[in-house]
KOLDRENPA-213627 format. One line per field, with one value per residue: residue number from 1; x, y, z of N, C-alpha, C in turn. Coordinates in pm, whole numbers, plus 50000, padded with zeros to 5 digits. Each point is the difference from the previous one (the first is absolute). Layout:
<recs>
i [NUM_...] .
n.X [X_...] .
n.Y [Y_...] .
n.Z [Z_...] .
ca.X [X_...] .
ca.Y [Y_...] .
ca.Z [Z_...] .
c.X [X_...] .
c.Y [Y_...] .
c.Z [Z_...] .
</recs>
This chain:
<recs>
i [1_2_3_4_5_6_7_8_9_10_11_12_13_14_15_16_17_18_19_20_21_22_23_24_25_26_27_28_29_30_31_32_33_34_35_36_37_38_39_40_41_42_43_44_45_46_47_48_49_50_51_52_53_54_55_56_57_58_59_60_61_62_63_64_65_66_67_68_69_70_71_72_73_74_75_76_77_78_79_80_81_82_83_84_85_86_87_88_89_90_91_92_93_94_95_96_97_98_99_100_101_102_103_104_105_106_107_108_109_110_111_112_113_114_115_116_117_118_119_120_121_122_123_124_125_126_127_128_129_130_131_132_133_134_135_136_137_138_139_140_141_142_143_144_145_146_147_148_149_150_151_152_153_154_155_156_157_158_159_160_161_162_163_164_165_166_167_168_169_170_171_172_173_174_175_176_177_178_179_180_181_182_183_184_185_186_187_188_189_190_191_192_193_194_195_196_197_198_199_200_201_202_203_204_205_206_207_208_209_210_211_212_213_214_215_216_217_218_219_220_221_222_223_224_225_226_227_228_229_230_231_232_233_234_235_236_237_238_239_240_241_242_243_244_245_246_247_248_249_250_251_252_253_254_255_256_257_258_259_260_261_262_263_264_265_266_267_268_269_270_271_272_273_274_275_276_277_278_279_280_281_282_283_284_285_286_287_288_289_290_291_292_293] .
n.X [50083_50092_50110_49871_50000_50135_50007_49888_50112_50106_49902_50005_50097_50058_49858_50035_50103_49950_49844_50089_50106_49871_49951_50138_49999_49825_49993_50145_50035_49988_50124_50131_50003_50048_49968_49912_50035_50043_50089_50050_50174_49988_50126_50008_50076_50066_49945_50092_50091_49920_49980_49928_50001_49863_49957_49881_49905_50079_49918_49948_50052_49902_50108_49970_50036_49955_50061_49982_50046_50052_50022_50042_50031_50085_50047_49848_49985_50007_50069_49847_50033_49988_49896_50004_49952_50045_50018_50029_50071_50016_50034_50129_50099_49991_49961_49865_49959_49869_50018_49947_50124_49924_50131_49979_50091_50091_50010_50140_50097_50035_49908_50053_49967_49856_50117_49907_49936_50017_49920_49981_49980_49973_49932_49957_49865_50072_49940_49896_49928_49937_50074_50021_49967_49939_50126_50096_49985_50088_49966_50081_49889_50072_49991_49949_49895_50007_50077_50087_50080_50054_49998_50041_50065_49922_49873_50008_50096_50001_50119_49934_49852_49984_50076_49898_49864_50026_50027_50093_50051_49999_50083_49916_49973_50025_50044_49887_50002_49918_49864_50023_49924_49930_49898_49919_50134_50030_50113_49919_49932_50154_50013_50120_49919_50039_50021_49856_50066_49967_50138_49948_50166_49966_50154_49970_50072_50011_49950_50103_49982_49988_50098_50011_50152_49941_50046_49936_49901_50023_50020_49919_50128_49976_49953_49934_49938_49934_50009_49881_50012_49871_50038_50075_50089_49984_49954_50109_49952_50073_49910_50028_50016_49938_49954_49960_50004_49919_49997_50024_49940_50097_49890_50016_49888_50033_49976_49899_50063_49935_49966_49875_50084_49895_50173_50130_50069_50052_49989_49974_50111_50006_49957_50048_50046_50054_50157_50072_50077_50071_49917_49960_50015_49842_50049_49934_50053_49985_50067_50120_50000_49903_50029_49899_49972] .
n.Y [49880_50005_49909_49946_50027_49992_49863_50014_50004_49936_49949_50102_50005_49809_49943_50078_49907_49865_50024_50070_49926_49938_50082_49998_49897_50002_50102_49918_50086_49940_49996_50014_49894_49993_49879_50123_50000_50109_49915_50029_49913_50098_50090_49946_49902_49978_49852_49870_49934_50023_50130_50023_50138_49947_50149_50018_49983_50115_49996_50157_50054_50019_50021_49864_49878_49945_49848_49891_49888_49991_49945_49972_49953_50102_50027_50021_50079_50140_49953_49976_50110_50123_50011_50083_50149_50089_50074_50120_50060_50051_49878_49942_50116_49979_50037_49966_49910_50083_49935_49895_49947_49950_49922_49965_49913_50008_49818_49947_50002_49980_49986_49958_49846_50046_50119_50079_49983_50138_49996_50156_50008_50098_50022_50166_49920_49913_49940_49976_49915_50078_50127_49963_50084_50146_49965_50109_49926_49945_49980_49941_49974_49912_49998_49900_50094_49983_50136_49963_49946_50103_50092_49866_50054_49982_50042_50072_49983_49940_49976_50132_49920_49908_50141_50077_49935_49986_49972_50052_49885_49933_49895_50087_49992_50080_49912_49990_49904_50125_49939_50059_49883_50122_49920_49883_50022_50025_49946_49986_50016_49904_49954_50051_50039_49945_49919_50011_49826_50059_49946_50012_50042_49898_49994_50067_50083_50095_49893_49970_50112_49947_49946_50098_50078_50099_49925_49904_50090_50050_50149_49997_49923_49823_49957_49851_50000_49904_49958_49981_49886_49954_49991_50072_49985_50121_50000_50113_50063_50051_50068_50068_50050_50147_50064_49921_49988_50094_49884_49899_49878_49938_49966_49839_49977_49910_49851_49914_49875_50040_49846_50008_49987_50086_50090_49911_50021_50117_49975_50133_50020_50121_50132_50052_50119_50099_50093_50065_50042_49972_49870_50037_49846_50034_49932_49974_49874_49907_49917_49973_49953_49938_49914_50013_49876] .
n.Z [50000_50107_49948_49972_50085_50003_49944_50103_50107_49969_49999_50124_50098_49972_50004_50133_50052_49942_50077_50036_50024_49992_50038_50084_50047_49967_50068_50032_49880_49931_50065_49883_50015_50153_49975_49944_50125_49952_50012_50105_49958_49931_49971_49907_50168_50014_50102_49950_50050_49904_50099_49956_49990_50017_49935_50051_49923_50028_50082_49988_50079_50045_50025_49969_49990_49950_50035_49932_50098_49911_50096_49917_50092_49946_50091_50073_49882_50046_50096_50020_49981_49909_50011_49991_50089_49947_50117_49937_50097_49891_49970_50046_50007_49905_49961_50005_49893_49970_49833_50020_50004_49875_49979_49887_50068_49884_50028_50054_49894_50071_50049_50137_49965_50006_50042_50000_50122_50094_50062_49981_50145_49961_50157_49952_50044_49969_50068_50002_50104_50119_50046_49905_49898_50115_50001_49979_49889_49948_49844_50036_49908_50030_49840_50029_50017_49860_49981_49856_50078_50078_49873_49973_50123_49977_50039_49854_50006_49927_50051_50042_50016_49869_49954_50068_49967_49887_50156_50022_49988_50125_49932_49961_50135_49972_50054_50009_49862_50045_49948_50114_49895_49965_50116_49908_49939_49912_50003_49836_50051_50073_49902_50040_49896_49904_50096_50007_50060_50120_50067_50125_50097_50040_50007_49869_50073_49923_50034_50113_49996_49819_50048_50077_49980_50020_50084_49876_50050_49873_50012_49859_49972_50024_49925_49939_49894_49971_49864_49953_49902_49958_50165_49964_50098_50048_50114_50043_50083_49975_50082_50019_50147_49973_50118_49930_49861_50098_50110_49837_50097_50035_49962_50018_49963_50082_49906_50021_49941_49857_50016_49944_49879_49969_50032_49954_50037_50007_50129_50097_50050_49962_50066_49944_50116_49907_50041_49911_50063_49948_49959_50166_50033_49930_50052_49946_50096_49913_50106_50019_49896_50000_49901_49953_50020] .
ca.X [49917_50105_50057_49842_49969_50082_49990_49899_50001_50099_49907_49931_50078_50039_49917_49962_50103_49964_49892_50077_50073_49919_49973_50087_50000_49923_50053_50119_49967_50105_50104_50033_50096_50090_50093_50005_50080_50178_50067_50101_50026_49991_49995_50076_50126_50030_50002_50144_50066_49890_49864_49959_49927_49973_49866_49931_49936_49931_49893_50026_49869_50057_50111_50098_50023_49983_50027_50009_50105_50041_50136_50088_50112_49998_50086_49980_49955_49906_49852_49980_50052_49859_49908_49950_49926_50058_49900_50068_49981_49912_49762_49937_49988_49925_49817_49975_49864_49916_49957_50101_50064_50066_50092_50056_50156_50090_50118_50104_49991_50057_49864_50000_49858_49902_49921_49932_50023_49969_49909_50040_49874_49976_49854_50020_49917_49994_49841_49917_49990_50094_50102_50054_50097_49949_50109_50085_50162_50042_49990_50065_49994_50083_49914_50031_49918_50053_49885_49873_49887_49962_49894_49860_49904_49846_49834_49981_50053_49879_50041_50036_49962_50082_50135_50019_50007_50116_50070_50091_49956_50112_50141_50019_49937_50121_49957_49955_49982_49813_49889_49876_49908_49886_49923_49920_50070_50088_50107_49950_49905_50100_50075_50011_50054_50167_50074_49950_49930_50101_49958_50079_49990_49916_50043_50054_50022_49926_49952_49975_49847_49886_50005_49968_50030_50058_50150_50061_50021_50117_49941_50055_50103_50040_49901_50043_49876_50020_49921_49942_49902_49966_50078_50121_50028_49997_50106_50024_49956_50012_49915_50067_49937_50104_50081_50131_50127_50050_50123_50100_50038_49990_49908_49956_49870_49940_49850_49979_49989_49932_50047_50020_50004_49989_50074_50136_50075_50061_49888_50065_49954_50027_50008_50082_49939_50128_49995_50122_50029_50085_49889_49895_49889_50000_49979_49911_50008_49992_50110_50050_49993_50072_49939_49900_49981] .
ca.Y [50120_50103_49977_50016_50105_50046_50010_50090_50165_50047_49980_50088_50117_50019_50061_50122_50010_49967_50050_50112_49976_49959_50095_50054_49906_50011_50167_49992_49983_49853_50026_49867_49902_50034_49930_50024_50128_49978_49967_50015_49961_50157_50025_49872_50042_49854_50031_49913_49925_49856_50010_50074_50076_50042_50047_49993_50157_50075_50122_50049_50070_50162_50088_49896_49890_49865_49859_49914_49965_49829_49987_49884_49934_49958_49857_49939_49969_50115_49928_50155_50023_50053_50103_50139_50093_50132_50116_50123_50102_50099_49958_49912_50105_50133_50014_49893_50044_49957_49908_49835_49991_49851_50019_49816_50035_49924_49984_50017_49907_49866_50055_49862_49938_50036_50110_50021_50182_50063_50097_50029_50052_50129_49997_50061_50049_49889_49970_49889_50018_50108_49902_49880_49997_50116_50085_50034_49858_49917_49861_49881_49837_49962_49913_49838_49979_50104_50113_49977_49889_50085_50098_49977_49956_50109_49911_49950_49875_49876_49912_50079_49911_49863_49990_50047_49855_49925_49982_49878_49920_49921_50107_50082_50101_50074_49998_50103_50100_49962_50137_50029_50017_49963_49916_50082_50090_49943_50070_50125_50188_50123_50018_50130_50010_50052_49982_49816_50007_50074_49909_50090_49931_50058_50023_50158_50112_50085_49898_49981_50080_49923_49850_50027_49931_50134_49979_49944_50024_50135_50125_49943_50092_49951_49886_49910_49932_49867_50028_49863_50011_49873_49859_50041_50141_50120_50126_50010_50123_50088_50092_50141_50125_50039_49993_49840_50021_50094_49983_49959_49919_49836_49899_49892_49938_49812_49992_49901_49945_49813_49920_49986_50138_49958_49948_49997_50123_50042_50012_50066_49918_50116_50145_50093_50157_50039_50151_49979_50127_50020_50004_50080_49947_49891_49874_49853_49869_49882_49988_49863_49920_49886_49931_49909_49949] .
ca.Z [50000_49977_49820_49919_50013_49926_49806_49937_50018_49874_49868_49982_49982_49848_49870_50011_49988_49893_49951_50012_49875_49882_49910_49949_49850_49951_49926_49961_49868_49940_49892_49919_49992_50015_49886_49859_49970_49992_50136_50028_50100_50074_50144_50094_50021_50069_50116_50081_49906_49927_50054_49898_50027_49843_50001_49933_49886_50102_49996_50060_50124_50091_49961_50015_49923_50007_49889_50051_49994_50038_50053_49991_49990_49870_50005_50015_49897_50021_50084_50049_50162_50050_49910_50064_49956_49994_49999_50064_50121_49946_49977_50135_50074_49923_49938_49938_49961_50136_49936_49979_49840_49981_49928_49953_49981_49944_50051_49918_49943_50096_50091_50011_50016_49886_50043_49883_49976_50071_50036_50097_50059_50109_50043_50097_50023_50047_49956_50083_50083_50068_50123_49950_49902_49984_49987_49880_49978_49899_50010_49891_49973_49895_49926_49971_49816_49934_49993_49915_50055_50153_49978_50005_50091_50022_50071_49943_49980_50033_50042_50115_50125_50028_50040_50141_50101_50007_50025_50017_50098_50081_50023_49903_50073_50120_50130_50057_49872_49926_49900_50095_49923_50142_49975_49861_49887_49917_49945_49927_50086_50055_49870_49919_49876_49977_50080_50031_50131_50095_50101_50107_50062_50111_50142_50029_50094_49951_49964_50127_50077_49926_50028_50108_50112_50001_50086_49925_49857_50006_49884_49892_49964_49885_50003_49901_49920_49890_49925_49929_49939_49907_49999_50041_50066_49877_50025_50169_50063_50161_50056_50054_49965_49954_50114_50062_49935_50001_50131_49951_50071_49946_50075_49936_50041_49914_49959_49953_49873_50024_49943_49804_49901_49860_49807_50016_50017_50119_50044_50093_50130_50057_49877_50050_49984_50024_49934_49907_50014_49862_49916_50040_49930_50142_49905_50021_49880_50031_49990_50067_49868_49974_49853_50041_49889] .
c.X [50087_50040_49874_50035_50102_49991_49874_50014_50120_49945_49896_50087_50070_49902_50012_50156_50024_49988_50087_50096_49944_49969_50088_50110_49940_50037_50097_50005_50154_50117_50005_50036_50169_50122_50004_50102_50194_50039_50128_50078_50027_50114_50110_50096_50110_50006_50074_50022_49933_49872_49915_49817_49913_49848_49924_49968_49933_49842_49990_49836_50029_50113_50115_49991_49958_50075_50030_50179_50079_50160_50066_50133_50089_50114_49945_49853_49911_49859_49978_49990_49874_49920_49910_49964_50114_49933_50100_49989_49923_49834_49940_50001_49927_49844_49971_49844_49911_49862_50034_50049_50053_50061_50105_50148_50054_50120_50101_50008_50064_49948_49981_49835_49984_49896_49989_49994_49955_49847_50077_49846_50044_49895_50065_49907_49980_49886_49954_50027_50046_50080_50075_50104_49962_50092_50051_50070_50010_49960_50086_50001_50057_49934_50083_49925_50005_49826_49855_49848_49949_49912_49894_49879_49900_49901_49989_50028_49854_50051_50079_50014_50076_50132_50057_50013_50097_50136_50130_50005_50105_50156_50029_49946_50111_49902_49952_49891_49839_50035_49856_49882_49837_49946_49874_50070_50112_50152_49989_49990_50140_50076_49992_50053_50157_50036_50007_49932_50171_50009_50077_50008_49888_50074_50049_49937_49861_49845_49853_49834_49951_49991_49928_50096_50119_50092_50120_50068_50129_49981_50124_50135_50062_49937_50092_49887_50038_49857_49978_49869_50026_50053_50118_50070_50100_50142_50055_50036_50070_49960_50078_49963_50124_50058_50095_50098_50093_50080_50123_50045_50074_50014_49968_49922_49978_49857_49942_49954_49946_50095_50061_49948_49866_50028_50136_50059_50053_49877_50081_49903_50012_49965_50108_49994_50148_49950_50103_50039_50106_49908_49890_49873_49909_49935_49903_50043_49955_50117_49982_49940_49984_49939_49880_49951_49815] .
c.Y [50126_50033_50091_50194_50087_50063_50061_50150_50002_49971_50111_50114_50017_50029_50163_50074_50001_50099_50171_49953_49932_50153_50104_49932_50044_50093_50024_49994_49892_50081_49927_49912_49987_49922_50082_50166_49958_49976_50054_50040_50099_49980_49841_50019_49906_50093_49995_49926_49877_50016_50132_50070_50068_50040_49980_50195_50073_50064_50095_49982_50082_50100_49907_49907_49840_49946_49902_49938_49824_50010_49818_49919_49889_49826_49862_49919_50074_49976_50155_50018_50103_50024_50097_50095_50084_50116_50128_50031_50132_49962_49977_50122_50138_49994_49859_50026_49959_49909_49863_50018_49826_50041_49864_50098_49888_49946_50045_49862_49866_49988_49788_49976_49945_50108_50090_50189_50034_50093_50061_50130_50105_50039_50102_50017_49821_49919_49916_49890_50112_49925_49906_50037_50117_50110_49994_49846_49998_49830_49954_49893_49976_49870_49884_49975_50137_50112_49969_49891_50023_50089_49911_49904_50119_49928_49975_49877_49854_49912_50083_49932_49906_49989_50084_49895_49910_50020_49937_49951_49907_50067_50105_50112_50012_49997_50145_50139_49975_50113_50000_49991_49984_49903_50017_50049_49913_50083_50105_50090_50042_49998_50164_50030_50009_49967_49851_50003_50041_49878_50032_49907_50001_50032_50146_50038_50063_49960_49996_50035_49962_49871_49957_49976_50159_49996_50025_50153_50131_49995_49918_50073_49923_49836_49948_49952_49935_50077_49858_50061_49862_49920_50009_50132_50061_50128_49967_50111_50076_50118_50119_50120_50116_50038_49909_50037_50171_49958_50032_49895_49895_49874_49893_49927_49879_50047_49916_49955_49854_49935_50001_50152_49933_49980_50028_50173_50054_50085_50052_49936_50152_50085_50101_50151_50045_50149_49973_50176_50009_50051_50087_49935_49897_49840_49855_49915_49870_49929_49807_49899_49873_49901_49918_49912_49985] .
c.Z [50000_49883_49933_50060_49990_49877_49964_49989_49910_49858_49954_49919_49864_49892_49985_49884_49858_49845_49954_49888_49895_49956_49942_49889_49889_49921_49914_49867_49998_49919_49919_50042_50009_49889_49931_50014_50040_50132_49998_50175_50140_50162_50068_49999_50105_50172_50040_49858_49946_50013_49892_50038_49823_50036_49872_49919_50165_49960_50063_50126_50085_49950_49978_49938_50069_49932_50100_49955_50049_50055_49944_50007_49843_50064_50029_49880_49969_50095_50073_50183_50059_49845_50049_49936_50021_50037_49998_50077_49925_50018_50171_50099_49936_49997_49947_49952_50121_49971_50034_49887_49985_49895_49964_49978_49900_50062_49929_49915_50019_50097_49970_49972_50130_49995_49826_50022_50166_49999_50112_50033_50108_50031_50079_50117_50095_49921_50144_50006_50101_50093_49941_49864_49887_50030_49835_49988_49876_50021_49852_49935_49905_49969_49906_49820_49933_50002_49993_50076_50096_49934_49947_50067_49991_49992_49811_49944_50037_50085_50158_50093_50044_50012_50109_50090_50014_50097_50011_50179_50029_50007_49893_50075_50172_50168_50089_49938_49959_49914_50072_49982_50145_49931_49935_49934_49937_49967_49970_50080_49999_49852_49922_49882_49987_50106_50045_50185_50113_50108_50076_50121_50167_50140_49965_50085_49973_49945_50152_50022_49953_50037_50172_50119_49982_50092_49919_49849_49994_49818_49900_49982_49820_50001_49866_49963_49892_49887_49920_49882_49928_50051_50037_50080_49844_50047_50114_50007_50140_49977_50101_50002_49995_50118_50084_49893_49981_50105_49946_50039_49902_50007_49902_50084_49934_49973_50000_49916_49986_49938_49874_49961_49882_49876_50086_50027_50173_50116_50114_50192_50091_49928_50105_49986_50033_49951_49937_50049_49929_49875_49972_49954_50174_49911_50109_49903_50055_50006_50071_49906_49984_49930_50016_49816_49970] .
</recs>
């Protein structure tokens, strides 16, 4: 009964939650197709000796720059060490729009498998649920399926339903990991366009007062979410707000991970928050690597 009454009150909060980035999804007019524009290796530069630093096509925002970035160890067969977000000290300390801004980043081009491309998300305004994730953050998902297949998740699609539902299931699901679905409802209701279904863990912190055990709880600073659709997990996600990466702290946070991958490639057991004061960059990555078949 406890458990039951838990998950009713985080089943609430995520449709609410939901229901906010479904429509800002919604709105989002569709760029091109990130395959279809010029790459380049922008900006790379060795860290140490074998170890290799390569960006991705910057965008701009605020008074500053975005890109994303792959760190690889070339000795050891270019196995990757981080992949990350690049932020300036110009965007992250300056003005920022007072719009959400989604924005698909281009990896670099040695950008290990089987990552495909970055969303990157600024909520100056947070969203809903309150108390919970209604402050200013960044969110990072870094995506496992190419663009093209994330924009087209939308309710038109005929096959919306049946591939919301579609969970993945047993060891393809990270201990600790729902999609808060209430009772009477289906997957679907929480599936947000362009993005798919959100699975969050239930011992966050920040989490606590909905779950009922407010002893327990403390104000969101940086969370980890899994993304799925049709069956398969889709993304991985760290969540930040912007007052935690203004500390400059740095900090590596395990994660948990399931068992099985749904396709071969390099899968991170950590995300990591650094400042580069040389660089003047503040950076999020996925980091600690390791091969899954």
């Amino acid at each position: 009964m406890e458990f039951s009454l838990r998950r009713t009150r985080l089943c609430a909060a995520t449709l609410a939650l939901v229901a906010a980035g479904a429509q800002a999804a919604c709105t989002l007019e569709a760029p091109g197709d990130l395959t279809a524009r010029t790459t380049s290796a922008g900006f790379a530069r060795n860290e140490s000796p074998g170890v290799h630093r390569q960006y991705g096509v910057p965008t701009s925002l605020g008074a500053g720059k975005v890109r994303t970035y792959v760190v690889f160890d070339e000795k050891a067969g270019r196995r990757p060490l981080e992949i990350g977000v690049a932020i300036d000290a110009r965007t992250m300390e300056g003005a920022l729009p007072n719009e959400m801004q989604m924005i698909p980043l281009e990896l670099p081009p040695h950008a290990p498998e089987p990552y495909r491309f970055v969303l990157f998300d600024w909520n100056p305004q947070g969203h809903i649920p309150e108390g919970v994730y209604d402050v200013p953050h960044f969110d990072f998902h870094f995506y496992w399926t190419p663009q093209a297949e994330v924009w087209a998740i939308m309710p038109e699609d005929p096959d919306f339903a049946t591939k919301a539902n579609d969970l993945p299931t047993g060891e393809f699901v990270p201990q600790h990991y729902i999609v808060p679905v209430p009772p009477g409802l289906e997957p679907v209701a929480l599936a947000a366009p362009r993005m798919g279904l959100h699975w969050e863990d239930e011992r966050g912190p920040q989490l606590q007062k909905l779950l009922g055990n407010p002893d327990a709880y403390k104000p969101f600073t940086t969370t980890f979410i899994y993304g799925s659709w049709n069956g398969r997990l889709t993304f991985a996600e760290p969540m930040i707000t912007r007052e935690y990466l203004l500390r400059r702290a740095n900090e590596t946070i395990p994660i948990p991970q399931p068992k099985r991958y749904p396709q071969p490639g390099w899968y991170p057991g950590a995300y990591r928050i650094t400042y580069d004061a040389q660089a003047k960059e503040y950076r999020v990555a996925i980091v600690d690597f390791s091969w899954h078949e």
